[in-house]
C-alpha positions in Angstrom: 33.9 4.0 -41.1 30.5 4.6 -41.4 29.5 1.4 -40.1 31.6 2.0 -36.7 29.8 5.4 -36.5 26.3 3.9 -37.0 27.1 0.9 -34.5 28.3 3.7 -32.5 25.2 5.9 -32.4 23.1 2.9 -31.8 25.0 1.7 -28.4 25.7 4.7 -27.4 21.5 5.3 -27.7 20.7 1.7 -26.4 22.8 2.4 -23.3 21.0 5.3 -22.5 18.0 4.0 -23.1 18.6 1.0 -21.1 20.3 3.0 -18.3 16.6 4.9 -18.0 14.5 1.8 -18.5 16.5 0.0 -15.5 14.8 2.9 -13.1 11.2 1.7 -13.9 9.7 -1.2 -12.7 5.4 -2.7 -13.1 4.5 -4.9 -10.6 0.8 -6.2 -8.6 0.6 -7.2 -5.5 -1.6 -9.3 -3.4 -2.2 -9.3 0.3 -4.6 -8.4 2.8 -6.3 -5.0 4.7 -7.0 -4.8 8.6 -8.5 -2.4 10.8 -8.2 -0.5 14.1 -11.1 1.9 15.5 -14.6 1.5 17.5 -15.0 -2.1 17.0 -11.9 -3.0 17.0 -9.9 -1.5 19.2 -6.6 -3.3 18.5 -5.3 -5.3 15.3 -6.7 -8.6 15.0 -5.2 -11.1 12.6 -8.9 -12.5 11.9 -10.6 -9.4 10.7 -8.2 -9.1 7.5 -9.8 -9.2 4.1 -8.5 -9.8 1.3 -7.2 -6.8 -0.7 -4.3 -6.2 -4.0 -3.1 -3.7 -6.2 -1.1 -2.6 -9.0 1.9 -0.3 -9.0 4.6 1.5 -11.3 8.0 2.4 -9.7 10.7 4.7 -10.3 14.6 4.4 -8.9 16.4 7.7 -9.8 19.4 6.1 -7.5 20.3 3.4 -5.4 19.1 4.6 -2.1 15.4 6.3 -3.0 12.5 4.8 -4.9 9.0 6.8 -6.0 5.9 4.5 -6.5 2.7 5.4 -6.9 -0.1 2.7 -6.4 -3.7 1.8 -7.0 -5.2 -0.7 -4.1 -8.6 -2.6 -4.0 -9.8 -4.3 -1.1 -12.2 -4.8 2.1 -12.0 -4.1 5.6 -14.6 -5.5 8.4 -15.2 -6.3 11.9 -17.6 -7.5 14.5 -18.3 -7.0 18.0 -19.3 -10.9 18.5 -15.5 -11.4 18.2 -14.9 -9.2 21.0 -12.9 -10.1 24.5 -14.5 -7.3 26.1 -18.0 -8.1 27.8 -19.3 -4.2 26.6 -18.4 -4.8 23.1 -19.9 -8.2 22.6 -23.6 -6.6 24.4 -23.2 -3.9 21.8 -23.1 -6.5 19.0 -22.2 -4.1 16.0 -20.7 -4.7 12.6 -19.3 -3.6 9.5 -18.2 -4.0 6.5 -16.7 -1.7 3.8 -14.8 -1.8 0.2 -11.7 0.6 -0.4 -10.6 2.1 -3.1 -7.1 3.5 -2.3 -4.8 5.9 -4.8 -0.9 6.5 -3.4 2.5 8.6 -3.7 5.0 7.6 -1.9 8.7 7.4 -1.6 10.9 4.6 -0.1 14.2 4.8 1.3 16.3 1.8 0.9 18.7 0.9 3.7 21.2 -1.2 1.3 22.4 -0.1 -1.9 19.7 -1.2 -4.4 21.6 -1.4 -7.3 21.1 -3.4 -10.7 23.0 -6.3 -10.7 23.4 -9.2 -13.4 25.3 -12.5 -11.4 24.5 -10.7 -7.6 22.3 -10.8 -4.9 20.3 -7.7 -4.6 18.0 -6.8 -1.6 17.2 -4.1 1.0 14.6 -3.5 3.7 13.2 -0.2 3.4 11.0 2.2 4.8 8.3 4.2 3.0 5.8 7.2 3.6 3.5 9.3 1.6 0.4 10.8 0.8 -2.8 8.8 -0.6 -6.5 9.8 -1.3 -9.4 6.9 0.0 -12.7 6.2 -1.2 -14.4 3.8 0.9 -17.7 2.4 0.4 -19.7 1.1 3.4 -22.1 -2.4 3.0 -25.0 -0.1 5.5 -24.2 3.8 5.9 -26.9 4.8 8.8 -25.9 9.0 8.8 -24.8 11.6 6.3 -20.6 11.8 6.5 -18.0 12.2 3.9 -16.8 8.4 2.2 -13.3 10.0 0.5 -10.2 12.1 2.1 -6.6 12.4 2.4 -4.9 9.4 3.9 -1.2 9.2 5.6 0.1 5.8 4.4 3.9 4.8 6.2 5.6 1.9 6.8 7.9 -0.7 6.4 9.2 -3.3 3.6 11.7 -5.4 2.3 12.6 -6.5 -1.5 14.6 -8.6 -3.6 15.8 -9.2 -6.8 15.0 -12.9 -7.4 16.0 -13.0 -11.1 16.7 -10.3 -13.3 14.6 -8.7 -14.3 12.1 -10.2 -11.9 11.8 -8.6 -8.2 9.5 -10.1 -4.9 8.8 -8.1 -2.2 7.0 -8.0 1.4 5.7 -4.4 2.3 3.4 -3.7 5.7 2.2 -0.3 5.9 -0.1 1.5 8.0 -2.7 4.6 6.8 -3.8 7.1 9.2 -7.2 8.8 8.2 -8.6 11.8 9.5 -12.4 10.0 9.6 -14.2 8.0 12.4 -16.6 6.8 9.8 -15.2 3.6 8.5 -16.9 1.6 10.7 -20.1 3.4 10.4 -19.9 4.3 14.0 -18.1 7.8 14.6 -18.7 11.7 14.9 -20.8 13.0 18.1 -22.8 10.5 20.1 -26.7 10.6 18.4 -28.4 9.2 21.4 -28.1 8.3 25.4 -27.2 4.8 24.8 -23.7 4.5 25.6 -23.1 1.1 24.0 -24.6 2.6 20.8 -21.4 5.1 20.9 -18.3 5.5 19.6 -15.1 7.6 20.7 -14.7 10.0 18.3 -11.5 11.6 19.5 -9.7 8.7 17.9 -9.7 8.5 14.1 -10.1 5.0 12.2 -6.9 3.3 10.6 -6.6 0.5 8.5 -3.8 -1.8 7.2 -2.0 -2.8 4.1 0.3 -6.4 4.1 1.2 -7.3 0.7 3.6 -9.6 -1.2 4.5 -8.4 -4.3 6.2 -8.8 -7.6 7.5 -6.8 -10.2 9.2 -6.3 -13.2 12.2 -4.0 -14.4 12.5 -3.1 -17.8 15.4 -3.3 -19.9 16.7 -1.7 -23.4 18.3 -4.4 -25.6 21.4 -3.6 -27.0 21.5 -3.8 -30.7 24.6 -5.1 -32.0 
C-alpha cells in the first residue's frame, strides 16, 4: 500500500512536471541581416551579413508561443553597388554591428501539439517589441545608437525528432532612426548627393534557420 501511494505521488508529480517542461523549448539560430534605407533603397540579396542568436520559448497552448531572443549580427551597404546613376556618383557606405534584445509572440496556424510517433509543423506568424543597439564602423554626427524596434513577421517550424525542432523564421524590424546608415536627420549642407531622405526611417532584416530543443520530465517508475 504504501508503495502504490509513493509510486503514485511520484507519477502523478513527474506528469506534471513533464506536462510544464514540454512548454519550454532552448534553441540558437543562425542566418543573416539585410537592410533598407538611404543607400539602399530596396532589399538586396548581396548586402546580407551574417548574423545569429539564441532564444528560450514558451507554449502555454497549441495555438500561441512567447519567445524572447538575443541576436548578434552586421548590416552594410554601398552605393558602388547601386543601379541608379545618382547613387553610384554619391559613392557612400556603411557598415554597422547590432546588438538586438526581443518579446514576441507567435501565432501558429496548425495545431502545434507535442506528439511522440506524428508529424508536427505549422507556419506561423509573429510580432513584438525589441530594443537595438547598433554600433556604426565611422559615426560622422552626434545621434542616438539604441531605441525601441517593431520586429514582425513570418515563420514556419517543425518537429524533426522529439525532442528536437528546426525552423525557418523571416522577420522584418521597423525603427524609428534614419541613422543606421550614418546618413539621416536634416540635410547638413547644399550638396544634394551628400543627403539623405529623412522622412523614411531605416529597417533592417532578420532570415534565420533555427533549431531547438524541448524539454522533457522523465517519468520515474
Amino acid at each position: 500500500m504504501l508503495y502504490l501511494l509513493i509510486a503514485g505521488i511520484c507519477f502523478f508529480t513527474a506528469s506534471e512536471n513533464k506536462l510544464f517542461a514540454q512548454k519550454i523549448e532552448l534553441g540558437a539560430g543562425i542566418g543573416g541581416l539585410n537592410y533598407k534605407g538611404d543607400i539602399s533603397p530596396s532589399l538586396r540579396m548581396r548586402f546580407f551579413r551574417p548574423a545569429g542568436s539564441l532564444f528560450f520559448r514558451y507554449n502555454p497552448n497549441q495555438a500561441l508561443s512567447l519567445r524572447a531572443e538575443l541576436m548578434m549580427g552586421g548590416i552594410g551597404a554601398a552605393d558602388r553597388h547601386s543601379d541608379d546613376p545618382l547613387l553610384v556618383a554619391r559613392n557612400m557606405s556603411f557598415k554597422t554591428r547590432i546588438l538586438e534584445g526581443s518579446a514576441v509572440a507567435e501565432y501558429n496556424f496548425l495545431n502545434f501539439v507535442d506528439r511522440r510517433f506524428a508529424i508536427n509543423w505549422s507556419p506561423y506568424v509573429f510580432g513584438g517589441i525589441s530594443y537595438s543597439k547598433f554600433n556604426p564602423d565611422i559615426q560622422t554626427s552626434s545621434y542616438k545608437t539604441s531605441g525601441f524596434v517593431l520586429p514582425y513577421g513570418v515563420g514556419i517550424k517543425y518537429q524533426v525528432r522529439r525532442p528536437w525542432n528546426i525552423g525557418l523564421e523571416f522577420g522584418s524590424r521597423k525603427t524609428f532612426t534614419d541613422y543606421l546608415d550614418n546618413l539621416g536627420g536634416e540635410p547638413v549642407n547644399k550638396e544634394k548627393l551628400q543627403q539623405g531622405d529623412p522622412s523614411v526611417k531605416d529597417t533592417y532584416y532578420y532570415l534565420r534557420l533555427s533549431v531547438s530543443y524541448t524539454f522533457y520530465k522523465i517519468v520515474c517508475p
